[in-house]
DSSP file (Angstrom, degrees, kcal/mol; ACC not computed):
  #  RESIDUE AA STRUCTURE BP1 BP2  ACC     N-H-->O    O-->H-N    N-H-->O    O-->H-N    TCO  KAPPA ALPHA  PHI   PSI    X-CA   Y-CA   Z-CA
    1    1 A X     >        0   0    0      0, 0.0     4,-2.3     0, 0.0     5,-0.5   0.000 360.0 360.0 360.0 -48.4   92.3   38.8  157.7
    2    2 A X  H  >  +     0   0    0      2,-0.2     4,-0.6     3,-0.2     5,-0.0   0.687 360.0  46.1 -15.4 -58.3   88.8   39.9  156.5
    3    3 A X  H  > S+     0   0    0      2,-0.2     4,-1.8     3,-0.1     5,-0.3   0.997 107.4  53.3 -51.5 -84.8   87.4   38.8  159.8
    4    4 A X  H  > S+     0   0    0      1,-0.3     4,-1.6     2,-0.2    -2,-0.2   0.675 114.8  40.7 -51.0 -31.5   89.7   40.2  161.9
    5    5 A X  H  X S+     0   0    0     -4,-2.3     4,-2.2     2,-0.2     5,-0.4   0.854 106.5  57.5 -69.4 -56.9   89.3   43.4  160.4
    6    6 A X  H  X S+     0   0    0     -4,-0.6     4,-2.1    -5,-0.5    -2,-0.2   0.982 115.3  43.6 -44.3 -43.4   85.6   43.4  160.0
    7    7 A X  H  X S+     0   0    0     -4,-1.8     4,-2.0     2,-0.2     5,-0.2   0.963 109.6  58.9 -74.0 -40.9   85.6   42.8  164.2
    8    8 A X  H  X S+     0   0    0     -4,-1.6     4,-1.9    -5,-0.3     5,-0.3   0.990 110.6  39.1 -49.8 -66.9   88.3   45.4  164.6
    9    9 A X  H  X S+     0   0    0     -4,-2.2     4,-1.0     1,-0.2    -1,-0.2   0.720 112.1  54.8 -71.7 -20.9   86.0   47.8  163.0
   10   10 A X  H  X S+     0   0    0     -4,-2.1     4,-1.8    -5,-0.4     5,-0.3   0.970 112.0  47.3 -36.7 -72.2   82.6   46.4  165.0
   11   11 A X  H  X S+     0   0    0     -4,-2.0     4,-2.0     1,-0.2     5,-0.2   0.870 110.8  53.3 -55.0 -54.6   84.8   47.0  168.6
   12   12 A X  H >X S+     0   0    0     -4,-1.9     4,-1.2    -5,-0.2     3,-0.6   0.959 116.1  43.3 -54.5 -56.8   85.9   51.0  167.2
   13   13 A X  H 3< S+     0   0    0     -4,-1.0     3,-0.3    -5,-0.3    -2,-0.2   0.868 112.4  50.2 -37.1 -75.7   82.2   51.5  166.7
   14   14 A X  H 3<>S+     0   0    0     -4,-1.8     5,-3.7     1,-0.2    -1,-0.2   0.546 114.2  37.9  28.6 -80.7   81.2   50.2  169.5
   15   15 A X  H <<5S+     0   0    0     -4,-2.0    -2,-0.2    -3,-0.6     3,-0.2   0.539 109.3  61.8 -98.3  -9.7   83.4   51.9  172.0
   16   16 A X  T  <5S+     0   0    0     -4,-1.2    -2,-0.2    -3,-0.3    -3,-0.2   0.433 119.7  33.6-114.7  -9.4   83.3   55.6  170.1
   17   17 A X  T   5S-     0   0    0     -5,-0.4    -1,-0.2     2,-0.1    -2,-0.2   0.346 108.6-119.9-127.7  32.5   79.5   55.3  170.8
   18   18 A X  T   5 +     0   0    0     -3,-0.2     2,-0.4     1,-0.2    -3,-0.2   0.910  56.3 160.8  19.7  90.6   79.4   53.5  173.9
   19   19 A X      < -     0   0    0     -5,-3.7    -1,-0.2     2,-0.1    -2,-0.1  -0.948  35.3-164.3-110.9 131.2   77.3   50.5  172.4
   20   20 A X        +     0   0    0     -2,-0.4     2,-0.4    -5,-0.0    -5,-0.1   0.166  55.4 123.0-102.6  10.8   77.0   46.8  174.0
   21   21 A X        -     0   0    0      2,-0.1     4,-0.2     1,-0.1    -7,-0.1  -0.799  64.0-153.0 -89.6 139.5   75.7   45.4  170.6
   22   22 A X  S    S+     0   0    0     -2,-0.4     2,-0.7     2,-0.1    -1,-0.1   0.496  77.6  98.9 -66.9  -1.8   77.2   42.7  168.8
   23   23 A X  S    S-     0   0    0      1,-0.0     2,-0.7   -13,-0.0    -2,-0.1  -0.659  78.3-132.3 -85.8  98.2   75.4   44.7  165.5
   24   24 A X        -     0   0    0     -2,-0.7    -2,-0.1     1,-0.1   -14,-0.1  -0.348  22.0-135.0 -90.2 127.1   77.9   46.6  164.1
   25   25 A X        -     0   0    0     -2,-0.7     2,-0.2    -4,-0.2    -1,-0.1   0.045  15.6-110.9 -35.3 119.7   76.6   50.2  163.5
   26   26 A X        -     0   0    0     23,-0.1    -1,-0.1    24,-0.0     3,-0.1  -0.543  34.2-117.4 -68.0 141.6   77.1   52.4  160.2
   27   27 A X        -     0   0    0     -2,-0.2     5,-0.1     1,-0.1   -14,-0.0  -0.498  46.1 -84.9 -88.6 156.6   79.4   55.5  160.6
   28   28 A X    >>  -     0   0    0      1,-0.1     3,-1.6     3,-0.1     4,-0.9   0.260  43.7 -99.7 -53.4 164.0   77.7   58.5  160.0
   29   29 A X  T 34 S+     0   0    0      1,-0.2     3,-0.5     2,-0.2    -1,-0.1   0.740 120.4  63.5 -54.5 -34.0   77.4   59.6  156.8
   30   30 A X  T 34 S+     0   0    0      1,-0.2    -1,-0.2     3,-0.0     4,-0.1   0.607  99.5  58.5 -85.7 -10.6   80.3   62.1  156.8
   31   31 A X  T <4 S+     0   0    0     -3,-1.6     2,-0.3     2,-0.1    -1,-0.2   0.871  84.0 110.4 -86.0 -24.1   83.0   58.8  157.5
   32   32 A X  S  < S-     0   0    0     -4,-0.9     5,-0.2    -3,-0.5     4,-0.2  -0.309  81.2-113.5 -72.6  96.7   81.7   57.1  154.0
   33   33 A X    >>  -     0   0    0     -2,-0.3     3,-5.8     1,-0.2     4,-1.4   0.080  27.9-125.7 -39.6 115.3   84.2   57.1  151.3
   34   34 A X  T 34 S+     0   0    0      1,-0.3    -1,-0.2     2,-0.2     4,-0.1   0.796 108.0  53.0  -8.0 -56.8   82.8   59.4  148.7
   35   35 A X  T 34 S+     0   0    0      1,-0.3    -1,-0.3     2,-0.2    -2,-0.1   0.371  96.0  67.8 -90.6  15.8   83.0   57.0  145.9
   36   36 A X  T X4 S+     0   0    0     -3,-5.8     3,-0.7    -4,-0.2    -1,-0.3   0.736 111.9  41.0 -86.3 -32.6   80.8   54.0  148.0
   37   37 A X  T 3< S+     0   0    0     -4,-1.4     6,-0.4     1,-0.3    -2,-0.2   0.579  89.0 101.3 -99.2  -1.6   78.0   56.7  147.6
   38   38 A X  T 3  S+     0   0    0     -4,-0.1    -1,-0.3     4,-0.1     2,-0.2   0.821  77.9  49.4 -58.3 -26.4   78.9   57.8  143.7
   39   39 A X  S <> S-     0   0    0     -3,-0.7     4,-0.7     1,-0.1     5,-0.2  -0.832  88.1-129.3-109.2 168.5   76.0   55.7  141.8
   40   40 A X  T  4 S+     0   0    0     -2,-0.2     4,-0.2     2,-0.2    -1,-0.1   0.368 103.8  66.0 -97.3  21.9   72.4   56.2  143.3
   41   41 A X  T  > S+     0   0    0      2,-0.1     4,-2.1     3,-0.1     5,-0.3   0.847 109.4  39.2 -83.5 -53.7   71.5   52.7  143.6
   42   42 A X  T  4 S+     0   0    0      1,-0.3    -2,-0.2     2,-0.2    -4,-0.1   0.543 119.0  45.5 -75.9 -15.0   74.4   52.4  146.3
   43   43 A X  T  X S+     0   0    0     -4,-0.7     4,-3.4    -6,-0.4    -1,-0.3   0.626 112.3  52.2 -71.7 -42.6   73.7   55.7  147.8
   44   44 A X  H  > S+     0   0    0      2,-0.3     4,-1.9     1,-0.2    -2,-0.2   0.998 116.0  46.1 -43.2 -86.9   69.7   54.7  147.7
   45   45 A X  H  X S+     0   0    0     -4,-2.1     4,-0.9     1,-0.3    -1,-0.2   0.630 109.4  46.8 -43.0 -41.7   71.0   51.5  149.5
   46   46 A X  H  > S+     0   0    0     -5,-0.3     4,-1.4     1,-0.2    -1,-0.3   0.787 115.9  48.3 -92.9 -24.5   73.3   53.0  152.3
   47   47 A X  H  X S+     0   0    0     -4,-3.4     4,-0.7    -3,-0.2    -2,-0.3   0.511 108.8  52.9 -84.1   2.7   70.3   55.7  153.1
   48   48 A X  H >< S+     0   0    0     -4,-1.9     3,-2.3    -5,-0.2     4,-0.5   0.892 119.4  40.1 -72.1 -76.0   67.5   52.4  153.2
   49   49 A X  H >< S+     0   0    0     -4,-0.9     3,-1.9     1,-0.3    -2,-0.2   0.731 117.9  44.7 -47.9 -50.5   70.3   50.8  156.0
   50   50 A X  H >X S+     0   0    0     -4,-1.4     3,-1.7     1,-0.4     4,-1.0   0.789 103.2  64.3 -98.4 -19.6   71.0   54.0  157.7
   51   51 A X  T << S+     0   0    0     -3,-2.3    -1,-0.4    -4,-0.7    -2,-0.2   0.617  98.4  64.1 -58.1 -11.4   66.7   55.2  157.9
   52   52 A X  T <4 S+     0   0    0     -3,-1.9    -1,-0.3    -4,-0.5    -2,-0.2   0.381 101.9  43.0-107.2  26.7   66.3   52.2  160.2
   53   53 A X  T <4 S+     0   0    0     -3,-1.7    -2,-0.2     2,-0.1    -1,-0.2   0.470  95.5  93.3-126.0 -22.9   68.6   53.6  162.7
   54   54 A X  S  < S-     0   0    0     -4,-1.0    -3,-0.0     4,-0.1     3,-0.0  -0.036  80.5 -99.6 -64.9 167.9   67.1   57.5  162.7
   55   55 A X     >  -     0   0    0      1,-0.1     4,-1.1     4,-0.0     5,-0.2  -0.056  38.3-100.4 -69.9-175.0   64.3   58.8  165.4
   56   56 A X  H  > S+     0   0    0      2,-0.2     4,-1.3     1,-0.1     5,-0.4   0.805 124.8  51.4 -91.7 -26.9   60.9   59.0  164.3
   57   57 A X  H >> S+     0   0    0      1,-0.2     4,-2.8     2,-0.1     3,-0.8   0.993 110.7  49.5 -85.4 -29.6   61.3   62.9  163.9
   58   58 A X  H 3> S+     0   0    0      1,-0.2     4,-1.7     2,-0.2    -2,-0.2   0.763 110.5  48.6 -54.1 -19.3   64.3   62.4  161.9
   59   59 A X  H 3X S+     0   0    0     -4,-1.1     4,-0.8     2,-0.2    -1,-0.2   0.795 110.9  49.6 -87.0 -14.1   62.6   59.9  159.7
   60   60 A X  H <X S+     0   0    0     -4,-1.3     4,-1.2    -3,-0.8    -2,-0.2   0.904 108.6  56.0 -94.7 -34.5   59.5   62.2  159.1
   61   61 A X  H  < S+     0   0    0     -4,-2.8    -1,-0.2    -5,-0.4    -3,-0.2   0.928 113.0  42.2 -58.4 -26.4   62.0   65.1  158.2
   62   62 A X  H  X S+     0   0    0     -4,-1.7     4,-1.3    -5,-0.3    -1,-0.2   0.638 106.1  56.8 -72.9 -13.1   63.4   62.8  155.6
   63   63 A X  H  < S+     0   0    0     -4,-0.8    -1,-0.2    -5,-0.2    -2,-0.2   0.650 110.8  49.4 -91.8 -14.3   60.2   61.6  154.5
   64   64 A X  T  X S+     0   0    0     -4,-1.2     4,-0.7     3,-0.2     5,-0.2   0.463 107.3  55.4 -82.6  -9.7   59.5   65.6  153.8
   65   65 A X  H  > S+     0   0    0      2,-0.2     4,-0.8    -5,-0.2    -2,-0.2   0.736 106.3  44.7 -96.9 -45.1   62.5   66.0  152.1
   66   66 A X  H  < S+     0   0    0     -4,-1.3    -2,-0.1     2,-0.2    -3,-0.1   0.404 110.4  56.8 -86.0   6.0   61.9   63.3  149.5
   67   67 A X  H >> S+     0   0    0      2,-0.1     4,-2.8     3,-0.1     3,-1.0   0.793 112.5  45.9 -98.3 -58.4   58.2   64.7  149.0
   68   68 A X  H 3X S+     0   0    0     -4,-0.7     4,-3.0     1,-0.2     5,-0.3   0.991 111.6  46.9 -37.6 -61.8   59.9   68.1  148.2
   69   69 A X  H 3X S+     0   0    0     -4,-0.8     4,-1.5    -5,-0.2    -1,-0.2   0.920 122.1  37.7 -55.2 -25.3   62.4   66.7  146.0
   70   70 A X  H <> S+     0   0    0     -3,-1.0     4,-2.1     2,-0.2    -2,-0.2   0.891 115.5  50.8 -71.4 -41.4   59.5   64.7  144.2
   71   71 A X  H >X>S+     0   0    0     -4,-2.8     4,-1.0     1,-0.2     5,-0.8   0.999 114.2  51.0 -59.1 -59.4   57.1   67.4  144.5
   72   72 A X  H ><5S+     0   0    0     -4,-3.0     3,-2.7    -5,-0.5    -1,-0.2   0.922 108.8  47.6 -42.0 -65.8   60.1   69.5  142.8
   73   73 A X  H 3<5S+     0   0    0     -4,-1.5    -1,-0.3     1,-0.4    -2,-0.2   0.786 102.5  57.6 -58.9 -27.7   60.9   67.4  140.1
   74   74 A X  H <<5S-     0   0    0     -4,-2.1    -1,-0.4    -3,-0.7    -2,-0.2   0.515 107.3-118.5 -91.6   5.6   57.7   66.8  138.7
   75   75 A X  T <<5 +     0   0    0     -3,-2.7     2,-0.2    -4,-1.0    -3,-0.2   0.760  62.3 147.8  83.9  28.7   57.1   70.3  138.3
   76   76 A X      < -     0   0    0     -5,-0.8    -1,-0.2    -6,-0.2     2,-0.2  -0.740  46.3-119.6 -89.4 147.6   54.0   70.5  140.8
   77   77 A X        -     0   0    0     -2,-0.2     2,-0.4    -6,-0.0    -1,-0.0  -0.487  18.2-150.2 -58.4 131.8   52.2   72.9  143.2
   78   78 A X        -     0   0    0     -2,-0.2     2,-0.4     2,-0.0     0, 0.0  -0.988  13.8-175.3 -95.4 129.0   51.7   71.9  147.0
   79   79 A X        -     0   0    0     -2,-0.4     2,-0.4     0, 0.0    -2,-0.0  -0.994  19.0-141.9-113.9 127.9   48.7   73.4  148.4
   80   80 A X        -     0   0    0     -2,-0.4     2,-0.2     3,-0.0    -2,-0.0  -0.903  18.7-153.6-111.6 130.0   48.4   72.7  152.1
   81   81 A X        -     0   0    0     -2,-0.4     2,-1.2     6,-0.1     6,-0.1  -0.460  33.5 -93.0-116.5 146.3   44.6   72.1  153.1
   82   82 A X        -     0   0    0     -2,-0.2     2,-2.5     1,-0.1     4,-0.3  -0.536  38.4-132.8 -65.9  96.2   43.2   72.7  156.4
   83   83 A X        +     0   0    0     -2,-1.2    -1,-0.1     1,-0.2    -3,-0.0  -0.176  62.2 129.4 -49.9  69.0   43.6   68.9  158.5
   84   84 A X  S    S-     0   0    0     -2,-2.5    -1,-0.2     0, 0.0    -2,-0.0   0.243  88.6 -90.0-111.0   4.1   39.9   68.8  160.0
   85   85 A X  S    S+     0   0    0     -3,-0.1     3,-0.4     0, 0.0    -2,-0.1  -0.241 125.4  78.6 119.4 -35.7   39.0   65.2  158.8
   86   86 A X     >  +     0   0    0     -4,-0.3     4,-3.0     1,-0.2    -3,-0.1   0.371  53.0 119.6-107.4  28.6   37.8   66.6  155.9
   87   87 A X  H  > S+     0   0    0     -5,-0.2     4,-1.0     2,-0.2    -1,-0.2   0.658  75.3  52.4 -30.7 -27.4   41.3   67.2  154.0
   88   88 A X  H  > S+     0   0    0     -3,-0.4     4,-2.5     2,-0.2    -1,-0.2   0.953 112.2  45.5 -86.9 -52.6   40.6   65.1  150.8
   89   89 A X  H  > S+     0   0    0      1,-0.2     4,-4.3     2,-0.2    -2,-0.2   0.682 113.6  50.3 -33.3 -29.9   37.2   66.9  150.1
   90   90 A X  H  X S+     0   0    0     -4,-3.0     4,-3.3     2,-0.2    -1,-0.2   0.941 109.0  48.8 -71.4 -53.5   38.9   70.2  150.8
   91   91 A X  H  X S+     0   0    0     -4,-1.0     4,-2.8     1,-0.2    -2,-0.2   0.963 116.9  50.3 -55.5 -43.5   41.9   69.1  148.1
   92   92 A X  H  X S+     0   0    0     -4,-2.5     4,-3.1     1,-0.2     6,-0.3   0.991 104.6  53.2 -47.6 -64.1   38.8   68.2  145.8
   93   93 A X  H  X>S+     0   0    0     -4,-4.3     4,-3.5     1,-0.2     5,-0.7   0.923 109.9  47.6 -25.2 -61.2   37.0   71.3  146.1
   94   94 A X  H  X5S+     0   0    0     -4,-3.3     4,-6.3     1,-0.3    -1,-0.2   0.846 107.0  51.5 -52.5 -41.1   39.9   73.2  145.2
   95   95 A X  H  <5S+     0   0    0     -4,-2.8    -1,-0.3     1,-0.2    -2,-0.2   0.930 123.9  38.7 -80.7 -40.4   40.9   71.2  142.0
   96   96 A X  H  <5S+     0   0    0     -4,-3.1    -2,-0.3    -3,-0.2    -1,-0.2   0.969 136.2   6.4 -57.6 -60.8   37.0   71.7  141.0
   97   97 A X  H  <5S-     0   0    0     -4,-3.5    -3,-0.2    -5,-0.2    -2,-0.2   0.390  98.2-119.3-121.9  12.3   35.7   75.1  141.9
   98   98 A X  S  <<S+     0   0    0     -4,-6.3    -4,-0.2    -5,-0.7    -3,-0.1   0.588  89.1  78.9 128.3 -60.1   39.1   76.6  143.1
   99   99 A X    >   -     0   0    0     -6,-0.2     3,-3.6     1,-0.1     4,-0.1  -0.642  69.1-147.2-149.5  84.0   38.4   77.4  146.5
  100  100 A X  T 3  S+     0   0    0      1,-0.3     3,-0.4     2,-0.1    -7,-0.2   0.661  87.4  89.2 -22.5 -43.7   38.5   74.4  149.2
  101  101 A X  T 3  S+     0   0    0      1,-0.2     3,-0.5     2,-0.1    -1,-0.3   0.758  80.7  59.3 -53.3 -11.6   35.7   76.2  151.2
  102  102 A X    X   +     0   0    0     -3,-3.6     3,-1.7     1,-0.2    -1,-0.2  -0.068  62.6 118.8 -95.9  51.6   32.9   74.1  148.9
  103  103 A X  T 3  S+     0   0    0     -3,-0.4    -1,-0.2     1,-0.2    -2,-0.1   0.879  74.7  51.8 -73.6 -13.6   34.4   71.1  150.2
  104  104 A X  T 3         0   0    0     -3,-0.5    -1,-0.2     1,-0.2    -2,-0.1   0.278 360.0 360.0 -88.1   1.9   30.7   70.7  151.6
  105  105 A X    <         0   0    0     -3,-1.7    -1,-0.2     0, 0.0    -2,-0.1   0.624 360.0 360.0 -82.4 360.0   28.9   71.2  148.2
């Protein structure tokens, strides 16, 4: 019975996204009984599964999302450095003299 359901719910997938793969998809986030997502190992675990299916700009907006939320929680500053090659030198300067423009001293 197990089976047959588990293919039943492959074919609905399937056909509601016009798919030809035998892989059966994960429904969007909004289809997911609440309480599958209630501890955050099992939430953790259905957003690992579900990153290998987003674009590459949706995975670098999630990958900004969890640097915010880190950034957030640790109680830290983001200073955004000018990208010219020399970005770590700049981020040095600053945490030394201050001011990123002696990234060259």
């Amino acid at each position: 019975a197990k089976a047959h359901h588990a293919h039943k719910v492959v074919e609905e997938r399937r056909s509601s996204r016009n798919c030809n793969s035998m892989v059966a998809i994960p429904p969007p986030p909004s289809a997911i009984d609440k309480s599958y997502t209630h501890s955050p190992s099992a939430k953790a675990r259905y957003e690992e599964v579900n990153r290998k299916y987003m674009s590459r700009e949706d995975k670098i907006e999630d990958g900004l999302k969890l640097l915010q939320d880190r950034v957030a929680f640790i109680k830290v500053k983001v200073v955004h450095m000018q990208d010219d090659g020399n970005c770590q030198f700049r981020s040095l300067a600053f945490e030394l003299f201050g001011d990123e423009k002696y990234h060259h001293a």
